[in-house]
C-alpha positions in Angstrom: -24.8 26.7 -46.6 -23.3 27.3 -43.2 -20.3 24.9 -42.5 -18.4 24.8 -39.0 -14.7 23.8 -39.6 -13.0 22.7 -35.8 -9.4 22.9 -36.0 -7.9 19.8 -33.6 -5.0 20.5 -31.9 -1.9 18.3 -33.2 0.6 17.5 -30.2 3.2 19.3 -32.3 5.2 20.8 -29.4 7.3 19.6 -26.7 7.5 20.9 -23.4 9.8 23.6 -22.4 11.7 24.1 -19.2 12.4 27.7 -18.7 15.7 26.5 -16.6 17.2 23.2 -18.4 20.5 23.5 -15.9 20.0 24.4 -12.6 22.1 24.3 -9.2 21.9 23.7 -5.7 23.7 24.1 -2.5 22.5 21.6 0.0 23.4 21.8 3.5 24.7 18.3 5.1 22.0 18.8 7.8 19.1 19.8 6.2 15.9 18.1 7.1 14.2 15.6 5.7 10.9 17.1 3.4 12.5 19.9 3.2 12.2 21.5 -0.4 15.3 21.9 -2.7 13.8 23.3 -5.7 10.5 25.5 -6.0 7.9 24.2 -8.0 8.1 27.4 -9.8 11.9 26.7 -10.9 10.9 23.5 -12.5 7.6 23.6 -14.2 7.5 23.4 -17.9 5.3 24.9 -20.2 3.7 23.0 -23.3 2.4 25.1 -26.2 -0.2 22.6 -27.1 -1.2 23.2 -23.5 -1.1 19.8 -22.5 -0.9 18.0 -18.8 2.7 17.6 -18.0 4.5 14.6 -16.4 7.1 14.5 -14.2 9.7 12.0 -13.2 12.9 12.9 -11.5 16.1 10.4 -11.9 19.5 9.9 -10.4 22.6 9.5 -12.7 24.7 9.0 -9.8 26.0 5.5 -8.2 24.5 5.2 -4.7 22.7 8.8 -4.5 19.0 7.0 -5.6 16.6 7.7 -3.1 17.7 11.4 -1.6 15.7 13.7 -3.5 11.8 12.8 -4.6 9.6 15.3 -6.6 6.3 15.8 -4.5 3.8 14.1 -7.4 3.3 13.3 -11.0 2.4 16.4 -11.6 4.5 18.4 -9.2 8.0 18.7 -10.0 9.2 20.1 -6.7 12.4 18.4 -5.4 12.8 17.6 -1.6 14.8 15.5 0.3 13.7 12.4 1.2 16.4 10.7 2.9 18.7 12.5 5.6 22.4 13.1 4.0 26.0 12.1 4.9 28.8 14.3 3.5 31.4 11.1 3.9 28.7 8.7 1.8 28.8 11.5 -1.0 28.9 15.4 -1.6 27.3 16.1 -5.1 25.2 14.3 -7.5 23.2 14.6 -10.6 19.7 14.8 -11.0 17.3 14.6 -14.5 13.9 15.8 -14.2 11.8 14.6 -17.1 8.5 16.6 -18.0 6.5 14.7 -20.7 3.5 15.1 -22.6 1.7 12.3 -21.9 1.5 10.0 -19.0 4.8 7.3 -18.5 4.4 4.1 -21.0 1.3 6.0 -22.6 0.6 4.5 -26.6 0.4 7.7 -27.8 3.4 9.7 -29.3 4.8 11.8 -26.6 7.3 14.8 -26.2 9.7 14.9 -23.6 11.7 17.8 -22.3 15.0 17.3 -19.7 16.0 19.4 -17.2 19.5 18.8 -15.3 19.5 19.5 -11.8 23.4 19.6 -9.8 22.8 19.1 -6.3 26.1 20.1 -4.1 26.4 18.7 -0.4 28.3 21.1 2.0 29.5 19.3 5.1 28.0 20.6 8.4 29.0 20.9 11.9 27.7 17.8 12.9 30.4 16.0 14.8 32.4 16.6 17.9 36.1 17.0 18.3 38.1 13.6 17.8 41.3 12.9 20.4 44.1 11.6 18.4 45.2 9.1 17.5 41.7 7.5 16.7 40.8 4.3 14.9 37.2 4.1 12.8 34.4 2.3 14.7 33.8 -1.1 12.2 34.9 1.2 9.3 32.7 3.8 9.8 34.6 7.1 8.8 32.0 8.7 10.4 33.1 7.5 14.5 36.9 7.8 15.9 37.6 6.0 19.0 40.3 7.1 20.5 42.2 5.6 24.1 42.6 7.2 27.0 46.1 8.9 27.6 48.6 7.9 30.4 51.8 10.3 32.0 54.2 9.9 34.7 55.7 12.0 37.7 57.8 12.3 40.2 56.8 12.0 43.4 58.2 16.1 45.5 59.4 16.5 42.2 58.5 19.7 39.9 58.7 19.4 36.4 58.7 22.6 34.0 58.1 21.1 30.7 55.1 19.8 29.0 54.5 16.3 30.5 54.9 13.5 27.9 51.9 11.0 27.4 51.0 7.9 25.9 50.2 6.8 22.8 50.9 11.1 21.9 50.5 14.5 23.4 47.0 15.8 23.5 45.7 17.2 20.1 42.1 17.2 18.8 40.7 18.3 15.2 37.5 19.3 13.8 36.1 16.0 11.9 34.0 18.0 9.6 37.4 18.7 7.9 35.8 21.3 5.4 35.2 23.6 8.3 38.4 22.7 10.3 36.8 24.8 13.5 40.2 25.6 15.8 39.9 23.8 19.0 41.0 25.0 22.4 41.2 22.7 25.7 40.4 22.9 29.1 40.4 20.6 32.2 37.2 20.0 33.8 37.5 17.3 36.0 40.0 15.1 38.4 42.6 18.3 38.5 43.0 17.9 42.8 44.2 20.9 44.2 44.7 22.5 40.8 48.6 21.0 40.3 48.1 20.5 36.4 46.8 23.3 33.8 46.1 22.7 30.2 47.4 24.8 27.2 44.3 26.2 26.3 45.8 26.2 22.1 48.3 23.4 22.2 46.7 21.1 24.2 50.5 21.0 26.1 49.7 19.1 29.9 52.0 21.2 32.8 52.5 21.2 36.5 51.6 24.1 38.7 53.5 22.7 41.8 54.7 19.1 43.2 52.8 16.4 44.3 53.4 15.1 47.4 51.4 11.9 48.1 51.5 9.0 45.6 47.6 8.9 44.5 47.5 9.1 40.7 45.2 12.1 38.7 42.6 11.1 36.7 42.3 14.2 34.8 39.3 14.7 32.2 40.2 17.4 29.3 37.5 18.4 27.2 38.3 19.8 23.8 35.9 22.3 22.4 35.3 24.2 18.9 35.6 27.4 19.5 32.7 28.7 16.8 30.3 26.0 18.2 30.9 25.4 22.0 28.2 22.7 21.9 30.4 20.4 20.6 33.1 18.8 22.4 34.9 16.0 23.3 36.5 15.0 26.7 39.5 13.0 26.8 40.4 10.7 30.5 44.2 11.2 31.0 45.9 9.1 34.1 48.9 10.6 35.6 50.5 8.2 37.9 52.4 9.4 40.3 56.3 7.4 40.8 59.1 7.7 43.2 61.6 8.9 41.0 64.6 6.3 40.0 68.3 7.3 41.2 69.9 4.1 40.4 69.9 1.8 37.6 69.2 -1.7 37.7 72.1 -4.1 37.5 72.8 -7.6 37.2 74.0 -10.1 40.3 76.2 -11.5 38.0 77.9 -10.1 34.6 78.0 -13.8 33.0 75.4 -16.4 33.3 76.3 -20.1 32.2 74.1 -22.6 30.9 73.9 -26.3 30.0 70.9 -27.4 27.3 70.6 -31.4 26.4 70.3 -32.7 22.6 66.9 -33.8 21.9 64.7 -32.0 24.4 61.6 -30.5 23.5 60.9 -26.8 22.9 60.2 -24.8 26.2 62.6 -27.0 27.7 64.7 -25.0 30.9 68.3 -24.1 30.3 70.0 -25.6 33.4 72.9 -23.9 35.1 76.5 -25.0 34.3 77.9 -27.7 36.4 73.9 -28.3 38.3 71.9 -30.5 35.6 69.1 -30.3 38.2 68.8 -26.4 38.8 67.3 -24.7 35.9 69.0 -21.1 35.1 67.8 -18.1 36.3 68.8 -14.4 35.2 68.2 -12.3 38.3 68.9 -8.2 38.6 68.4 -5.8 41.1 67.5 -2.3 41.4 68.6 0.1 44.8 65.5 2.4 44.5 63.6 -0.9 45.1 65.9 -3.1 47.5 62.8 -5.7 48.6 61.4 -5.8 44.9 
């Protein structure tokens, strides 16, 4: 008698990642569909040698929807969604490899690998002017305003000239890199009377100006590891006559007469003249007809 046993095989084993913990470095600007982790890195083995499943999981607040796996039953990680160092810089993916298919009746094993993903910021931005304030919140856009000086007319000055809302100074926004900026003028500098600290960003005069036509000078800021990014900044000069004399009063006291009972932004009348409201009047020598 001839009898034919067929051993069936039991699903006795799970599957087995050879790397349960692995980690990445991602740049900030790395492309969407680009791939993160090999296929190879990931793939599990089963010794009942079973199809595995994949599915690939976020345990991070707001990173969902970044990195994919390219099928079922392909566990390679890519990015799906561009990235944005300020919106987060590492998360923490799990990559499940099962058995048997997802919501399957029959008993399944499951194996988990841990994947770190770490963003590193990119130069992505150009320089900001400061001070800046955020666009509608968005860290990611300064706005700064435009600067403003004074001279004096046939006057030569030797210090740095001082501007409004604050001297010129730029910085790197992708703060990780902190690329040094140097500065330049590149437009509105008429017959060359103002240079630039190419380090400080310290505005000087090369000689007197003569005529009273303001400057509208534009200083660009630039990273000196990346010159294609930049910034220009408008600064106005305007130019003055310079002020000998200070202004004065006509008269060192004024008197006034005010009524019980009147309404607010009533007039103050003069004292003695019910019908002549008071006026506070001074004068300036450097500007007799003003």
């Amino acid at each position: 008698l001839e009898i034919l046993v067929t051993i069936l095989n039991e699903n006795d084993n799970s599957p087995v990642f050879a790397q349960p913990n692995l980690t990445r470095d991602v740049p900030e600007d790395t492309e969407v569909d680009t791939a993160i982790v090999a296929r190879g890195e990931l793939s599990a083995t089963d010794a009942d040698l079973d199809t595995i499943y994949y599915e690939l999981t976020t345990t991070v607040q707001d990173t969902d929807g970044y990195f994919a796996i390219r099928g079922v039953n392909n566990p390679e990680i890519y990015l799906q969604k561009a990235l944005d160092y300020d919106k987060f810089n590492s998360t923490t993916l799990l990559l499940y490899a099962r058995d048997r298919p997802v919501n399957s009746p029959d008993h399944t094993n499951t194996a988990t690998a841990t994947i770190t993903i770490v963003i590193k910021q990119s130069d992505t931005r150009a320089p900001w002017f400061l001070p800046c304030s955020y666009l509608h919140n968005d860290t990611s856009v300064c706005i700064s305003s435009p600067y403003t000086g004074r001279v004096n007319i046939s006057e030569m000055s030797t210090d740095p000239l001082l501007l409004e809302p604050g001297p010129i100074y730029a910085v790197d926004p992708d703060y990780t890199i902190n690329d040094r900026i140097v500065y330049s003028i590149v437009g509105g500098n008429t017959d060359e009377v103002f240079s630039v600290d190419a380090d400080t960003g310290n505005l000087t005069m090369n000689k007197i100006v003569t005529s009273p036509d303001s400057f509208l000078l534009q200083v660009m800021a630039t990273q000196v590891s990346n010159i294609r990014k930049y910034s220009v900044a408008t600064v106005e000069i305007k130019v003055i006559e310079k002020s000998n004399y200070p202004p004065y009063f006509e008269k060192g006291v004024y008197n006034g007469t005010v009524f019980v009972g009147l309404p607010l932004r009533s007039f103050v009348y003069q004292a003695g003249d019910p019908s002549s409201p008071l006026v506070i009047t001074a004068m300036d020598e450097d500007f007799p007809d003003v």
